[in-house]
N, C-alpha and C positions, 0 to 999 in steps of 0.2 A: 558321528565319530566312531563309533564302538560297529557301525558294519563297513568301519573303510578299515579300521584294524582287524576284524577278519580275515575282510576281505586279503588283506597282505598277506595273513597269515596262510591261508591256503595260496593264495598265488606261488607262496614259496615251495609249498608243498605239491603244486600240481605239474605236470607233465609241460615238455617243450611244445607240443605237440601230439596227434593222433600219432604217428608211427613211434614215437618217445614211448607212449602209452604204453602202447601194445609189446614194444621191447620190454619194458617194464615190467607190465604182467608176465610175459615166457617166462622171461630171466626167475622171476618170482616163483610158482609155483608148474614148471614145463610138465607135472606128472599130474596135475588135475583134470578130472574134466572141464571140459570147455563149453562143445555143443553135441547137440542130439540132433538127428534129421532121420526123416520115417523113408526107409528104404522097403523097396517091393512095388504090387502093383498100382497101378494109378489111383482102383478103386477106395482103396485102403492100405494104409503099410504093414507088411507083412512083419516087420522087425525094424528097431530105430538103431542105426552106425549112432559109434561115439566117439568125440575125437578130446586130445588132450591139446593143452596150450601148445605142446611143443610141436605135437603132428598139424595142428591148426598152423603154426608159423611156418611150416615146412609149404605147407600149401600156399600159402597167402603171400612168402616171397615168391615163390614161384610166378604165379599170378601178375606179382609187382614190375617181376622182371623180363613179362611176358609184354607186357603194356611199355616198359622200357626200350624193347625190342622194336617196340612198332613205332615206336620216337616220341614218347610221350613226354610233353617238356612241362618245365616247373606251373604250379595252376593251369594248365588247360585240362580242359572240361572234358571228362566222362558221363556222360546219360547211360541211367541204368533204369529199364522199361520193364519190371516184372514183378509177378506177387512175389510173398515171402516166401523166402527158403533158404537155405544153409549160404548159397554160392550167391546170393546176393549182398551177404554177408561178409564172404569172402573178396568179394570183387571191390568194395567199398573200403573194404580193409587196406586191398591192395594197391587199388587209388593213392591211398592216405601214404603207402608205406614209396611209392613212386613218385609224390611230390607233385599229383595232380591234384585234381577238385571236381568229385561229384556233382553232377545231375540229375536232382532225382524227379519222375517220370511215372504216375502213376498211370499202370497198368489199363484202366479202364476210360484213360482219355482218351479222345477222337483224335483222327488223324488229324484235321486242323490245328489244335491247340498242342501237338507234340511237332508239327511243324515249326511252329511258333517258340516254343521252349529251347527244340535242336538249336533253331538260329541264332536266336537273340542269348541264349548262353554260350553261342560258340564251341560247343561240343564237337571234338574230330572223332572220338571212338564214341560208340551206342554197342550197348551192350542189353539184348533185350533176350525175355525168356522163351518164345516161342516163334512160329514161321508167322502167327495173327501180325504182334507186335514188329516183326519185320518188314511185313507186308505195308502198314501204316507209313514209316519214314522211306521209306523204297519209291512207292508209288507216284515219289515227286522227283524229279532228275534237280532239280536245284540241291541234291545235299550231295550226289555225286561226289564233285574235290571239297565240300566242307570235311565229309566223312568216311576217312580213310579205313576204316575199322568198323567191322560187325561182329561184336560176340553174340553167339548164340547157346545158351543152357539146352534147350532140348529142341533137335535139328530136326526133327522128323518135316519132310514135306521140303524140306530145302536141298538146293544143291549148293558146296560149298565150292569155293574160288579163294581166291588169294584178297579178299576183300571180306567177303563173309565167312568166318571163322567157328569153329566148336569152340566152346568151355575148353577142355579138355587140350586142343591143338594150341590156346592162349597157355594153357599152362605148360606145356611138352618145348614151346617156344622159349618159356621163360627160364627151363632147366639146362636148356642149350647155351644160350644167355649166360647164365651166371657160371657156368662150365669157362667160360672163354673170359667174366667180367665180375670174377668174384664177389669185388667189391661191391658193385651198382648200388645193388636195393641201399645198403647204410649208407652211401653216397648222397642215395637218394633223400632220406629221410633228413641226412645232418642238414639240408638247403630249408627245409622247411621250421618253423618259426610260429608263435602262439600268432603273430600277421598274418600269416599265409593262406591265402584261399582255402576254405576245407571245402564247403559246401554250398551248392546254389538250390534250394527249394522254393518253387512256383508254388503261393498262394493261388488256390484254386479261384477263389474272390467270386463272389455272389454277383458283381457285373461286370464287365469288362475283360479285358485279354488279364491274364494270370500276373504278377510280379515275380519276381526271380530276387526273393529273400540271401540277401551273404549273409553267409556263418563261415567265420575264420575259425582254425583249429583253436583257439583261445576258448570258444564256445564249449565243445565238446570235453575239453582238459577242467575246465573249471566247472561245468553240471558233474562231472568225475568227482572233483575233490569236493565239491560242495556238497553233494549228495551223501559221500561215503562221509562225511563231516557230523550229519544227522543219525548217522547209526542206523539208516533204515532195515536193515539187514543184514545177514551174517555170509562169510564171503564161502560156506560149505550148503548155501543153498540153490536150489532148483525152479529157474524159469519156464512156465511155457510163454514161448514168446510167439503170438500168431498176427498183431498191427503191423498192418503195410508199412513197411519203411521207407517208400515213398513221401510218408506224413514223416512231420519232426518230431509226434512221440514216438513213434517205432525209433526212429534214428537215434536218441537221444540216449535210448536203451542202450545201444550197442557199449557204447561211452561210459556210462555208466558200469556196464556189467566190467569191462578193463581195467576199474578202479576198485572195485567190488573184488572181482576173483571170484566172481557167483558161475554155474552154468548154466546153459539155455538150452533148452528143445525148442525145434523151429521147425514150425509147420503155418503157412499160412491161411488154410484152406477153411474157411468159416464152418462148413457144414460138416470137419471134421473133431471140431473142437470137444463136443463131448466125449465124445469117443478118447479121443486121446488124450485127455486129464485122468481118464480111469487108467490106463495104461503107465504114461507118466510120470504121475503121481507129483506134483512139484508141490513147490514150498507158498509161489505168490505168482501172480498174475497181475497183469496190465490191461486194461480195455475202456471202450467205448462205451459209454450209457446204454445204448443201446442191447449189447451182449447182456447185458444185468438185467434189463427191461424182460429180455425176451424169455430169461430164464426163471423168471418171475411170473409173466404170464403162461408160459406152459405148466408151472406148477397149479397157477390159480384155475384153468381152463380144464385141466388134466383129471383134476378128481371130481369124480362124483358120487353120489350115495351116502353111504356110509365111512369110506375111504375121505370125501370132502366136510362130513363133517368133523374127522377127525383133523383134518390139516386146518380147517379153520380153526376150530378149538388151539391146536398147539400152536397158530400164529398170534391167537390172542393172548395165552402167556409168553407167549416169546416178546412181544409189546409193555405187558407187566414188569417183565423181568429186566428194559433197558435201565432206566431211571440209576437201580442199583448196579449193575454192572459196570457200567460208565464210572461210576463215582468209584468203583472197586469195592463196593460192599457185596459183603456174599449173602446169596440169597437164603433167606428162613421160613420154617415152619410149612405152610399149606402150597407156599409160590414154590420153593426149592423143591417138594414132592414132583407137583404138576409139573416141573421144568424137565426133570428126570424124566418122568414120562412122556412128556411131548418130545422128545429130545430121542430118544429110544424108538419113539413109533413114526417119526415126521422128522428131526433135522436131521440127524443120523444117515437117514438115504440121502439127502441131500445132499449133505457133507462129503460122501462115498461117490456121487454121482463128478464132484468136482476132483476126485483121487483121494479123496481123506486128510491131505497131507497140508494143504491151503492153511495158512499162518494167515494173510491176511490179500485183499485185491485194490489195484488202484484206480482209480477212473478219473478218463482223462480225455480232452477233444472237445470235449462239451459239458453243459452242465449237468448233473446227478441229479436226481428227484432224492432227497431227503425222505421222502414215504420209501422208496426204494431201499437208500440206504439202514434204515430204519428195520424194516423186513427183515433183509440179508442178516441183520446184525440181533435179529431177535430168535433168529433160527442157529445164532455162535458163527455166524460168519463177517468177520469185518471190510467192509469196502470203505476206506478214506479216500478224497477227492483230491489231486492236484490240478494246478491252472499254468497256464501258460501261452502262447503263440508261436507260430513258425518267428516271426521277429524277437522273441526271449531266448531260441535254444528249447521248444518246449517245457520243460520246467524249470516257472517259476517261481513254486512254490507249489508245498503238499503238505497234509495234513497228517500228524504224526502217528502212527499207527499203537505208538504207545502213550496217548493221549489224545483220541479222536474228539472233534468236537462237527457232531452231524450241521450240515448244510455252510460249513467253510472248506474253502480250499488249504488250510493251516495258513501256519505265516509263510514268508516267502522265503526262500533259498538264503543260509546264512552270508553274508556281506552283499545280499542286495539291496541297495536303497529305495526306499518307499515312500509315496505320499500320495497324499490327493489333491487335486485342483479343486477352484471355488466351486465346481458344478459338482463334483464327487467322484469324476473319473481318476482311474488309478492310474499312477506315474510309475515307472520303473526306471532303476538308472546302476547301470554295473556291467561287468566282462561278459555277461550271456547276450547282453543286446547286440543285434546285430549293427553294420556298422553304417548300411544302407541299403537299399533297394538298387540291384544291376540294372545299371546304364539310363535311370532314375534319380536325377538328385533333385526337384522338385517336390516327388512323394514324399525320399526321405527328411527332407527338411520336414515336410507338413507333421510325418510322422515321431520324429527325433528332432527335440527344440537344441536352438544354440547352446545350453546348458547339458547336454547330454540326457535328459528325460525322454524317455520313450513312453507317448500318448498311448494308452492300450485300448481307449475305446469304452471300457467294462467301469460304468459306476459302481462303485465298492464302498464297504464300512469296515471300518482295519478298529478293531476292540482292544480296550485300554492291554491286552493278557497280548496284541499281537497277532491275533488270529483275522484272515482277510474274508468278506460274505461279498461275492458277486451280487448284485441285486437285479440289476439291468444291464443290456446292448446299448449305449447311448445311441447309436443311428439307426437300432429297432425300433427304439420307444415311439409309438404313435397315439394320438388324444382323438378321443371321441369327441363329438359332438357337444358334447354334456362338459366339456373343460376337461375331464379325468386323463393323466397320462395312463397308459397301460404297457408292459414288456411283456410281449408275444411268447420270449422264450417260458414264463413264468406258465403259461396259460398253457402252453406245448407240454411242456413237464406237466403239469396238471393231468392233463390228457392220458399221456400217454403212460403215469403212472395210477392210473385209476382204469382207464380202459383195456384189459389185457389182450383185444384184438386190436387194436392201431395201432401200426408200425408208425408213419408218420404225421404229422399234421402242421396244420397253416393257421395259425390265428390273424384275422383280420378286424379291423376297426377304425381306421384313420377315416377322421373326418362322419364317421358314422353316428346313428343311437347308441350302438351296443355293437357288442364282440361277436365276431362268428366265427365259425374252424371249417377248414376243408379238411377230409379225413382218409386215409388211407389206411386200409386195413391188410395184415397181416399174412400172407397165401396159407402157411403151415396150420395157423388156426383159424383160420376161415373155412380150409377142410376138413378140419376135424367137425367147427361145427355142423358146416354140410352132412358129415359121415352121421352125426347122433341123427339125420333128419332123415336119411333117406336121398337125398339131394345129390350126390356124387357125381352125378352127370351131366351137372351144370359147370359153365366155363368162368374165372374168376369172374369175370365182368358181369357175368349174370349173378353169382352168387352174390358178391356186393351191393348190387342194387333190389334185392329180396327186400319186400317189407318186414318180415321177420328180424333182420339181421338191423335193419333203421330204429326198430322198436325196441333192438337190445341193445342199441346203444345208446337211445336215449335214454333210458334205465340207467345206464352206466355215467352219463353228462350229470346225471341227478349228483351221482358221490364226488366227480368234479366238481360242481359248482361248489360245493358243500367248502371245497378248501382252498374258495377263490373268494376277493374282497367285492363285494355288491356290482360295483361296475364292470369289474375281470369278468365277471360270466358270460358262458356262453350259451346267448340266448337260439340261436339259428346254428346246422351244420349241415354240411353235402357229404356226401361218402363219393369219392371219385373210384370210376367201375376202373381204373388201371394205377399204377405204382408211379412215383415221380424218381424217375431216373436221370441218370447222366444222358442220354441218346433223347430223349423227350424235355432235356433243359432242365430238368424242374429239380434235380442237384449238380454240387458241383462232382468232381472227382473224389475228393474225402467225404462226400454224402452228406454236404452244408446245404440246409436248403435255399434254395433263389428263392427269395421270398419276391423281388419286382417280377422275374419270370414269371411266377407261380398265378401272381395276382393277377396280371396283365391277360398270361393265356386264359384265365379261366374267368374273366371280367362278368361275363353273363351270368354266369353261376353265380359269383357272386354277388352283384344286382340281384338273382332271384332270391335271396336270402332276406332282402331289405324292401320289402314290394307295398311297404306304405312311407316311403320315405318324399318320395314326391308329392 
């Protein structure tokens, strides 16, 4: 009862719709900043443009009413194929403000599976970032009269026609347009409705062809009002926002940030991230386990001598000092000294290395390693975890930042309703769920009972205080030989928060004695190790398969085992001499590993793990 009266509560207080929104925020504050985007050379941005809510809307009808122009009718499908950047931002906006419905299209799918998206979503305009992503839906004349419209962000390499379009000629169209059609764009928006198609997102799915998740505008208005409901942040702070918006935590951001009144820097470019936190400087960040992984191993990998012993020293008070901080008691006597000092000579760069400015990070996509957040938070950095699915609207729920409790996701989103079924998986039921799976009602049934419960899959333990612990994948979970169930992700996190050279890895054991892991290791710090040896002129695949580098990570499997239960161990592992990518099967497009691919292709390998088992 007490999350259906919330729940009304914000309903009343949230937006018609995404274009309601976004009128909302302008109307609100038109003289703040909005966003940031890194202008100059490709290499690097020489200088970040700023834009405010009101120059932001100046753009974005335009945009609306460029799309307008080209006959874009109420819900039909725009596919938008590109990394992050400003104008992906903008395009999506302007979907929403023309009474269409995105398609979102991550950037690193194959042509096959963007075939398959285009179609079966019914997309007439593709709007993609480069002549790469062009070249993929081109290459098949079947989308010919589906796709009346090609926007293109940066044209280099193409010739334009009256079908493939610049950025720029979509918006020059759209100024002509409301020149002659004042009205349109509000036209547009009044037709739309918390019902209205907002958005279609293809689960990448570990088998089978993708699904094409609906999120009506309801989705986006109420993770708005329910987020800003939690207080997570104050509306004069600074985003770097760099997650694909392909995925629905990127997307879910946007929505969010229109309720908030916060700004954003948007740069998508991974390899430029550190770099541009210093520059920057923002308030809170959003990411993937992994970002936090890797900048954890380049600290741990990084120091040596005396420089390492110092950083170990100040991560072992930084560990001291959780217990009291969490609870808010201040630290005394011998601990509070040492903390000054480690804090001074080790988190201090740290802190400076992410802009100085960082309040606190959220992590999201997957599950967090607890030892990770643990780290982060003993160096004065907070990373709380949220959870959720493209099927919730991405967050479902997160972990309060002004009462973290390591290794939950917090409780869920105020006026969602929660429970667990007799096995332990978690139920979800409220306006973020979607409403089914396009052109799917089979799944969605499987997925969304007669009762409006959406199955999530995730065994969970929800604590008398409210707070939610993932524990397992129910369709990961696999049983040894021995009877023991085991969750792979558990053993993966293990891994990869103890090993500071694995990038990925595979835990296996169904039907086995014992656990094994297939492991992938890192390029960045695999060269460096190479560099302390002399070795540099070796090609990954050689370097990987070094006896040297086997015998440091079995050293390393030792501190894994250590915080795994008797049967989780992993007794056997292979180091694979190349990466599991999207082009090789072995992930999907948001970097979810296929764990049936994985296994399947590397079946021998694995056999050779188990070579007294016959």
């Amino acid at each position: 009862d007490r999350d259906v009266g919330i729940r009304e509560e914000l309903l009343e207080k949230a937006a018609d719709s995404v274009g309601h929104m976004f009128r909302r925020r302008v109307s609100a504050t038109p003289n703040k900043l909005a966003f940031m985007y890194p202008e100059g050379a490709v290499e690097g941005p020489t200088a970040w443009a700023k834009l405010t809510w009101q120059e932001t809307s100046d753009i974005v009808d335009r945009l609306a009413a460029g799309l307008l122009s080209r006959g874009l009718q109420y819900e039909q499908r725009v596919a938008i194929c590109s990394n992050t950047r400003v104008e992906w931002i903008f395009t999506d906006l302007a979907i929403a403000l023309a009474a269409g419905a995105t398609t979102t299209v991550y950037p690193n799918t194959a042509a096959g599976d963007l075939h398959f998206i285009v179609k079966d979503s019914g997309s007439v305009i593709f709007v993609a970032e480069n002549a790469e992503q062009v070249a993929k839906l081109t290459d098949s004349a079947e989308f010919d009269e589906q796709v009346h419209t090609i926007v293109v962000f940066d044209t280099s390499g193409l010739t334009l026609d009256d079908r493939i379009i610049s950025f720029k000629h979509l918006e020059e169209a759209g100024e002509r347009y409301l020149a002659e059609h004042p009205g349109a764009v509000d036209e547009a928006i009044a037709k739309t409705s918390r019902d209205s198609l907002s958005t279609l997102i293809y689960t990448s799915g570990t088998t089978g062809r993708p699904k094409g998740v609906r999120l009506n505008h309801m989705s986006w208005v109420y993770e708005g009002a329910a987020t800003k409901y939690l207080d997570l942040i104050g509306p004069d702070e600074l985003q770097y926002l760099w997650l694909p918006l392909s995925h629905v935590f990127g997307k879910t951001l946007i929505a969010v940030q229109l309720d908030y009144g916060f700004a954003s820097a948007v740069d998508g470019r991974i390899d430029k991230i550190v770099e541009n936190l210093g520059v920057v400087k923002p308030s809170f960040m959003c990411g993937a386990p992994r970002i936090f992984e890797k900048v954890r191993a380049a600290v741990m990998t990084g120091s040596t001598g005396l420089k390492g012993r110092i950083a170990r020293w100040a991560f072992h008070v930084g560990y001291q000092s959780i217990d009291d901080r969490l609870a808010g008691r201040p630290l005394t006597g011998a601990l509070a000294l040492q903390y000054k000092v480690a804090d001074k000579l080790v988190f201090s760069k740290l802190k400076e290395k992410l802009g100085g400015n960082i309040k606190f990070m959220i992590s999201g996509a997957a599950k967090l390693s607890p030892q990770v957040q643990q780290w982060f938070y003993g160096a004065g950095i907070l990373i709380v975890e949220g959870y959720g699915a493209t099927e919730t609207s991405a967050i479902a729920g997160v972990d309060l930042p002004r009462d973290p409790h390591f290794g939950t996701v917090g409780p869920m989103l105020p006026g969602i309703e929660t429970r667990l079924a007799d096995d332990g998986e978690l139920l979800l039921r409220g306006p973020i769920i979607t409403p089914g799976y396009h052109n799917l009602p089979e799944e969605t049934a499987e997925a969304i009972d007669a009762d409006g419960w959406y199955h999530t899959g995730d065994i969970a333990e929800i604590t008398p205080t409210g707070q939610v612990k993932i524990t397992d994948r129910k369709k990961d979970l696999f049983k040894t030989s021995g009877g023991k169930f085991v969750a792979p992700q558990k053993v993966e996190s293990a891994i990869q928060a103890n090993i500071p050279y694995v990038a990925q890895s595979v835990a296996i054991g169904e039907g086995r004695k014992y656990v094994s892991a297939l492991v992938v290791l890192d390029p960045v710090l695999l060269n460096k190790w190479a560099e302390k040896r002399d070795l540099t002129g070796l090609s990954y695949a050689e370097l990987s398969q070094r006896p040297e580098i086997k015998a440091s990570i079995e050293k390393w499997m030792e501190r894994v085992n250590a915080k795994l239960e008797r049967w989780e161990t992993v007794k056997q592992f292979a180091i694979l001499d190349h990466e599991l990518t999207v082009d090789n099967a072995g992930v999907t497009p948001n970097m979810k590993i296929r764990r049936s691919n994985v296994t399947e292709k590397y079946s021998d390998l694995v056999d050779s793990l188990y070579p007294r088992e016959d």
